[in-house]
C-alpha positions as CSV (number, residue, x, y, z in Angstrom):
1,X,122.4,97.7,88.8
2,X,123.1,101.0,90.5
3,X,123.4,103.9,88.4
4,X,125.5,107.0,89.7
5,X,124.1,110.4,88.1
6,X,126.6,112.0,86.4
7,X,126.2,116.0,85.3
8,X,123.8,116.7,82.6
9,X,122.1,113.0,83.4
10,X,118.7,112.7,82.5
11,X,115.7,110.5,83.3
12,X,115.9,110.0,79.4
13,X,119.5,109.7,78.5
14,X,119.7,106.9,81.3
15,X,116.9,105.3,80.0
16,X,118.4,105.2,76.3
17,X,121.7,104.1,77.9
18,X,119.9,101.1,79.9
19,X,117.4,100.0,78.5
20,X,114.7,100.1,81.1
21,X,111.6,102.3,80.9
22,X,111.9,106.3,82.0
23,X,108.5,105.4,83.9
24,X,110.2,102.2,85.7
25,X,113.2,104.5,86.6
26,X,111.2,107.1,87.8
27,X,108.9,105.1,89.6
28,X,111.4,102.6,91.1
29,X,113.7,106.1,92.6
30,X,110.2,107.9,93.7
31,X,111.4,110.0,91.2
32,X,108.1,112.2,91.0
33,X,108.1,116.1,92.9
34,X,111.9,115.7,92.2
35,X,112.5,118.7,90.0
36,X,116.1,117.2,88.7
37,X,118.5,114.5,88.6
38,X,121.5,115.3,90.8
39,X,125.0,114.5,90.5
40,X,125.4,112.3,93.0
41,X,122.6,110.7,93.0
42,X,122.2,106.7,93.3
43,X,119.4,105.0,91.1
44,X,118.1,101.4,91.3
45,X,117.9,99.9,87.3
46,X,116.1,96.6,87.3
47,X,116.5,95.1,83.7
48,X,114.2,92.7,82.1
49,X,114.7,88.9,84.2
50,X,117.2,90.2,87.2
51,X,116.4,88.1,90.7
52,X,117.7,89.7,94.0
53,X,120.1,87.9,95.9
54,X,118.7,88.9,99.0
55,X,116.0,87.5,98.9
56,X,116.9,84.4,101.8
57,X,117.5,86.9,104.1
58,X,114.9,87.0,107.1
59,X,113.3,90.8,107.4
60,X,111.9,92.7,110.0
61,X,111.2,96.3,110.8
62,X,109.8,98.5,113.9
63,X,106.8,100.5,113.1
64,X,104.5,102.8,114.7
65,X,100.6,102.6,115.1
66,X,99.9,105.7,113.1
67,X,101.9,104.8,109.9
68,X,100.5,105.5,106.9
69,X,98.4,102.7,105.4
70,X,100.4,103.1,101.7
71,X,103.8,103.0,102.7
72,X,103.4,100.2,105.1
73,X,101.6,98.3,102.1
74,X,104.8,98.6,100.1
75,X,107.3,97.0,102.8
76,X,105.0,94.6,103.6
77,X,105.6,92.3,100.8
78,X,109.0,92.7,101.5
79,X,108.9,91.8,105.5
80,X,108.7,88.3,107.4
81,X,108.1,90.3,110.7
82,X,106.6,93.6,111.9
83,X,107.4,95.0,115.5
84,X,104.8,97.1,116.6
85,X,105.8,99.8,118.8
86,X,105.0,99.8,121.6
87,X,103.6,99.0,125.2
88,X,104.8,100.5,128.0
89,X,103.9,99.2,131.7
90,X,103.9,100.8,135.0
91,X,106.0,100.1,138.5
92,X,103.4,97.5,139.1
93,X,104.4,95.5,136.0
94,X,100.5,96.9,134.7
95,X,100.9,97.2,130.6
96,X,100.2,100.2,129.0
97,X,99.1,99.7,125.5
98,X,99.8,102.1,122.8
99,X,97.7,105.5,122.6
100,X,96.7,104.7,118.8
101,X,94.8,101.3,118.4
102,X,97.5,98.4,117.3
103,X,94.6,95.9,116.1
104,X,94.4,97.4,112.5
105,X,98.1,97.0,112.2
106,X,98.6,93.4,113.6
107,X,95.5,92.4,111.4
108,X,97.1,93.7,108.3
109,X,100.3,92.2,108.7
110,X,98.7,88.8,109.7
111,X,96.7,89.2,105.8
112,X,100.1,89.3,104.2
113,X,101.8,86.7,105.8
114,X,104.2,88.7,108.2
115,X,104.3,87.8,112.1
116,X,103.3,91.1,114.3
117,X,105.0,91.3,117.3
118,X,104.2,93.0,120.5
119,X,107.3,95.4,121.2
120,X,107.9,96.2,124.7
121,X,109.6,99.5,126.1
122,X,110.2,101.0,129.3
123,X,108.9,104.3,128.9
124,X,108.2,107.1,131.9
125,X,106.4,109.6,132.0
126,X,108.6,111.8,129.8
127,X,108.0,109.1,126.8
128,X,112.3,108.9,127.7
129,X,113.7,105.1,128.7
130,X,113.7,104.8,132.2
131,X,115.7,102.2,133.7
132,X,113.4,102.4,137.3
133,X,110.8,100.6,135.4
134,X,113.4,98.0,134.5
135,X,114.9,97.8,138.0
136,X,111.4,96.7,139.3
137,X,110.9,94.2,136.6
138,X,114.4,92.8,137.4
139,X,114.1,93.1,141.5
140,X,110.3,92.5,142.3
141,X,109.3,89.0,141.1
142,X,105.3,90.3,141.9
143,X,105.8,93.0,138.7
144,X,108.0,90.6,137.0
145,X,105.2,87.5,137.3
146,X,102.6,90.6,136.7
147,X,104.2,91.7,133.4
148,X,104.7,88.1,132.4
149,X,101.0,87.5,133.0
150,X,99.7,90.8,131.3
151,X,102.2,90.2,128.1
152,X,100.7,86.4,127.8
153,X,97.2,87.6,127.9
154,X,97.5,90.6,125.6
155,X,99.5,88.4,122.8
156,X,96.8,86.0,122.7
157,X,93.8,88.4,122.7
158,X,95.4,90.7,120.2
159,X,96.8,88.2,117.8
160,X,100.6,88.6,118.6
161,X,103.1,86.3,117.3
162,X,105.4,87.2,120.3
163,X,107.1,90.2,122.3
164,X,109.6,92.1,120.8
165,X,111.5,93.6,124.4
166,X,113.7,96.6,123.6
167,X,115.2,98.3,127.2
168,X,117.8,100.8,126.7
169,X,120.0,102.6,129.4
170,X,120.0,99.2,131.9
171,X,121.9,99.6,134.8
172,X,125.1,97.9,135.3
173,X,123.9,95.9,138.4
174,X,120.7,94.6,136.6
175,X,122.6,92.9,133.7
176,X,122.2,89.4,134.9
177,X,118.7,90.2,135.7
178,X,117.6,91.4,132.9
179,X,118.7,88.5,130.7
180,X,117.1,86.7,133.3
181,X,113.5,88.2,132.8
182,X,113.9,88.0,128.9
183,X,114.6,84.2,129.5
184,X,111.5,83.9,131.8
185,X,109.4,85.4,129.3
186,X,110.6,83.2,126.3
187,X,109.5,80.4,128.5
188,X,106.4,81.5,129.0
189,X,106.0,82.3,125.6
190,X,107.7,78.9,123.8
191,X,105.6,77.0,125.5
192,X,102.7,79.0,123.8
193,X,104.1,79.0,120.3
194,X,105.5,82.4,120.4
195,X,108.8,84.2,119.9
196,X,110.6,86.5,122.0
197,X,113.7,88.6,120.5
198,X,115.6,91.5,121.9
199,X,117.2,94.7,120.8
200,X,120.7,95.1,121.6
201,X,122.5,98.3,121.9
202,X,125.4,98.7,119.2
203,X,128.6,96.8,121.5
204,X,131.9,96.7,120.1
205,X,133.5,94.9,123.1
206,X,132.3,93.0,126.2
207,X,133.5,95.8,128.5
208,X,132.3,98.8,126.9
209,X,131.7,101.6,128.5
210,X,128.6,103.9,129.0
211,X,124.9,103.3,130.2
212,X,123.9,102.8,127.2
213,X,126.0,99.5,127.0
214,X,127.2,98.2,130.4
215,X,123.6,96.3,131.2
216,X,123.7,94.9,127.8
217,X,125.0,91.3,128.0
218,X,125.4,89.8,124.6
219,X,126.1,86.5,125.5
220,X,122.8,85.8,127.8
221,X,120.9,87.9,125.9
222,X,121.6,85.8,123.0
223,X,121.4,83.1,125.0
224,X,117.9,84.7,126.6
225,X,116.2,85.4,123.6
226,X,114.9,83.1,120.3
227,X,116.7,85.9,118.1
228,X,118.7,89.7,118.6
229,X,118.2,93.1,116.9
230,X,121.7,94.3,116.6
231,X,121.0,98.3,116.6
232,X,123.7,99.1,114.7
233,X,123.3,102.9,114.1
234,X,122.8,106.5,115.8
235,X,126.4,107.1,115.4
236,X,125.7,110.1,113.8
237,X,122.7,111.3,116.0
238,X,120.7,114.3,116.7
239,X,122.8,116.2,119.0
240,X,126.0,114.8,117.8
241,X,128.1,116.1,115.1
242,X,127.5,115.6,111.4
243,X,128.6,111.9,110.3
244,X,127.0,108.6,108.7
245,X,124.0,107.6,110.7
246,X,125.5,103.6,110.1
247,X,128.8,104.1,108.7
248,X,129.8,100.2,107.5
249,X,133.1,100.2,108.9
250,X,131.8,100.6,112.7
251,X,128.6,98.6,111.9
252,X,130.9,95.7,110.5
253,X,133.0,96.3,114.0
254,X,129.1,96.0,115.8
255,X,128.4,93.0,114.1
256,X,132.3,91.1,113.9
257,X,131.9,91.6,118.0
258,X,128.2,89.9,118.2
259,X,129.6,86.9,116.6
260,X,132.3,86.1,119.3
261,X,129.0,86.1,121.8
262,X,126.0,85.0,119.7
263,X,125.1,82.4,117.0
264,X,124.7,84.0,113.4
265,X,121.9,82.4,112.6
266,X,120.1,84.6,115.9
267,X,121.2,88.1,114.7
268,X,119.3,90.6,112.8
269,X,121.4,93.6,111.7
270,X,119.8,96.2,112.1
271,X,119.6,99.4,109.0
272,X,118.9,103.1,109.6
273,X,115.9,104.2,107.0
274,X,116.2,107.7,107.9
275,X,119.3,110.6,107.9
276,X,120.0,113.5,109.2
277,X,120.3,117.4,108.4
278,X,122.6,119.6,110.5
279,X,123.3,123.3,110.5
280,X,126.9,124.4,110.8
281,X,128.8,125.6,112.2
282,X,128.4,122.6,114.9
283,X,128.4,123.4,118.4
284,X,128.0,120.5,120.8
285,X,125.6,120.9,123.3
286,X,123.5,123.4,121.0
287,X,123.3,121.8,117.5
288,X,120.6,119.9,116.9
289,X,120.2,117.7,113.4
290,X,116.5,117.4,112.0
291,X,115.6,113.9,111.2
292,X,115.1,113.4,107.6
293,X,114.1,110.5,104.9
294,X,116.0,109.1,102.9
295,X,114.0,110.2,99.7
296,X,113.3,113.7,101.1
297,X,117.6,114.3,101.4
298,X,117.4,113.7,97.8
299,X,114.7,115.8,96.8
300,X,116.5,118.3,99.3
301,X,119.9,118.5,97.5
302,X,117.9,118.8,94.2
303,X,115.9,122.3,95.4
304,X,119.5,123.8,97.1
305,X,121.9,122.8,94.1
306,X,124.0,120.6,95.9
307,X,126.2,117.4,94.8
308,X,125.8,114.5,96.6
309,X,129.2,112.4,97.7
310,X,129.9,109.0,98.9
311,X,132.3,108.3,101.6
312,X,134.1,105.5,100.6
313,X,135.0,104.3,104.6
314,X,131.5,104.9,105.7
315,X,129.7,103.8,102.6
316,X,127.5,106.6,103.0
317,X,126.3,109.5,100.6
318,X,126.6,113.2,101.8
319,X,126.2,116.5,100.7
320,X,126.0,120.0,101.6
321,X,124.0,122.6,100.6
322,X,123.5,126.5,102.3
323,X,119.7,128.1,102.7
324,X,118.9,131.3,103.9
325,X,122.2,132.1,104.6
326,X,122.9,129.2,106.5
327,X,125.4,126.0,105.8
328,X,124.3,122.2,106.0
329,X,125.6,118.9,106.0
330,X,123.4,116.2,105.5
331,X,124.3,112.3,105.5
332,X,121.2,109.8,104.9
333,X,121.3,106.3,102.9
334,X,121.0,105.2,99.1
335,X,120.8,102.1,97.1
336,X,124.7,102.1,97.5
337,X,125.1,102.4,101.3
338,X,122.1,99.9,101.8
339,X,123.4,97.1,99.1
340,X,126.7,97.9,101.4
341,X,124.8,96.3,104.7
342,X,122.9,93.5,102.9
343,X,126.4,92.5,101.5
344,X,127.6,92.3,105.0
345,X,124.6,90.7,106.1
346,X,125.5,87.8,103.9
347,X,128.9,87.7,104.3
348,X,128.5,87.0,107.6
349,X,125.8,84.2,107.7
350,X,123.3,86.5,109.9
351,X,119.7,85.7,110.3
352,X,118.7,88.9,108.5
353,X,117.9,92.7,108.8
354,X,115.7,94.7,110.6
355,X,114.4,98.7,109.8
356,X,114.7,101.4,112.5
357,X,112.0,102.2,111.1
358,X,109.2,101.9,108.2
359,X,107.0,105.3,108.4
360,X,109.4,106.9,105.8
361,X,109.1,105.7,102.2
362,X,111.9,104.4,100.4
363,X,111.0,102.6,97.6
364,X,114.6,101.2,95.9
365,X,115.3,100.1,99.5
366,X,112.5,96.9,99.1
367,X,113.2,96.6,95.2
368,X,116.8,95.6,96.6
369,X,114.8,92.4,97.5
370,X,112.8,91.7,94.5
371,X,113.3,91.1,91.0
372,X,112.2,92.8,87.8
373,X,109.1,90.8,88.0
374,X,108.3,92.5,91.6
């Protein structure tokens, strides 16, 4: 069940009124360096001989090389895939592998039984997306063929389960092409035994405007790839103003929007494990929000004296809260908000989920999946 903190709640009190263990509670919620409950607040109770219902639902989650060892442990037994991010590659189509060795990583997640996969970005100088590098790949067959060749040689040296390919910002005129190359290189890997997915940017309607969406074809991307990554959040983003990062209503209009161009049964939906924390007052072009985790907005509201509220629309908990003279807003996920997606997941029939991204730890987040015996 999940337990809403109501004033004068205690670790204690809600244990009594349970039936589960303070040290389950408090361990389960990451509960520890918290100096209070807060009203607000969302807690994950597992009682004695509870199953998840989530538990047929395929998982996956982006990571980066230099995560830390414990917090990866504890999503690992929740995950069927890890993306490893990520190799870059040049004008020539010449990979370039990630600064911080990914051989640890794809080992470990081989040891518990989850598929690594190689994720592929195309990333200039500026570490920004740069949609030159995916103009070559689309117009030169030599870089193409060459970053066909390199991808096939560096899965089977280093142990990958496939290529994860996530280009953002694709221009207009390279649509068709670039659904093209993602088809060539599922080919190429098929034939070995391999996967190839896709991220998709977060398209409400086949004409959608904006770089960000017009190169995105749904349909022969879908079509293109073995499965999708439905990037369904940033609405609220660093430079934007305060809001949900994944409110449900616009991730349901994301996902309701995929189905009229992909088969369910190919989409992950993708889930925000991170928030954000703005100062106000807002001004665009100036304001920019710190990235938080989801555990740290808690622990947050706790040491400022704030109350935490749930948007009903966005299925989202917020609060606000002022230090050194200075007003925030903060919006960031719970138990509530996450149960919200999986629900949707489900409803829909969708492959599964997938985590942008696991270097933050959440703890009630995997429990979602697992039952009291976890």
């Amino acid at each position: 069940m999940i337990y809403v903190v109501r004033a004068g709640d205690t670790v204690y009190s809600i244990a009594r009124e349970t039936g589960v263990e303070p040290a389950q509670i408090q361990y389960d919620n990451q509960l520890y360096g918290q100096s209070h409950l807060v009203p607000g607040q969302a807690l994950l109770i597992r009682g004695p001989g509870e199953s998840s219902e989530y538990s047929g639902l395929y998982v996956t989650g982006y990571v980066y090389p230099f995560v830390q060892r414990d917090i990866l442990l504890e999503s690992l037994s929740y995950l069927d895939e890890l993306l490893i991010f990520s190799y870059g590659f040049t004008p020539q189509g010449d990979l370039i592998p990630p600064r911080v060795s990914d051989l640890p990583l794809i080992e470990l997640a081989w040891s518990a039984g989850v598929r690594p996969m190689l994720v592929l970005t195309p990333f200039g100088a500026d570490g920004r997306f740069n949609n030159y590098l995916v103009n070559r790949v689309v117009e030169d067959v030599d870089v193409q063929e060459n970053l066909i060749r390199q991808l096939e040689d560096t899965v089977r040296v280093m142990g990958y389960a496939g290529v994860d390919v996530d280009f953002e910002y694709i221009l207009p005129e390279d649509r068709a092409g670039y659904a093209a190359f993602v088809e060539n290189l599922r080919e190429v890997m098929n034939e070995n035994g391999w996967q190839v997915s896709v991220a998709l940017a977060p398209k409400t309607s086949a004409d959608q405007a904006g770089l960000l969406y017009e190169g995105m074809d749904y349909r022969l991307l879908g079509q293109a790839a073995d499965h999708v990554f439905l990037m369904t959040y940033e609405w609220g983003y660093t430079y934007g103003p305060p809001m949900a990062v994944a409110p449900l209503n616009m991730v349901r209009r994301v996902v309701e929007y995929a189905l009229t161009e992909i088969p369910a049964e190919k989409i992950l939906m993708g889930i925000p494990n991170y928030g954000y924390d703005w100062p106000l007052p807002y001004v665009r072009g100036t304001t920019a929000a710190t990235v938080i985790g989801n555990v740290e907005a808690v622990r947050i509201a706790a040491e400022n004296g704030a109350v935490i509220q749930f948007d009903e629309i966005a299925q989202s908990p917020f609060f606000t809260y002022r230090k050194d003279g200075i007003l925030h807003e903060v919006w960031f996920e719970d138990v509530r908000s996450l149960e919200a997606k999986l629900q949707l997941a489900q409803e829909k029939g969708l492959m599964g989920v997938g985590y942008w991204n696991l270097m933050r730890p959440f703890r009630a987040n995997w429990l979602l999946f697992a039952g009291s015996d976890a």
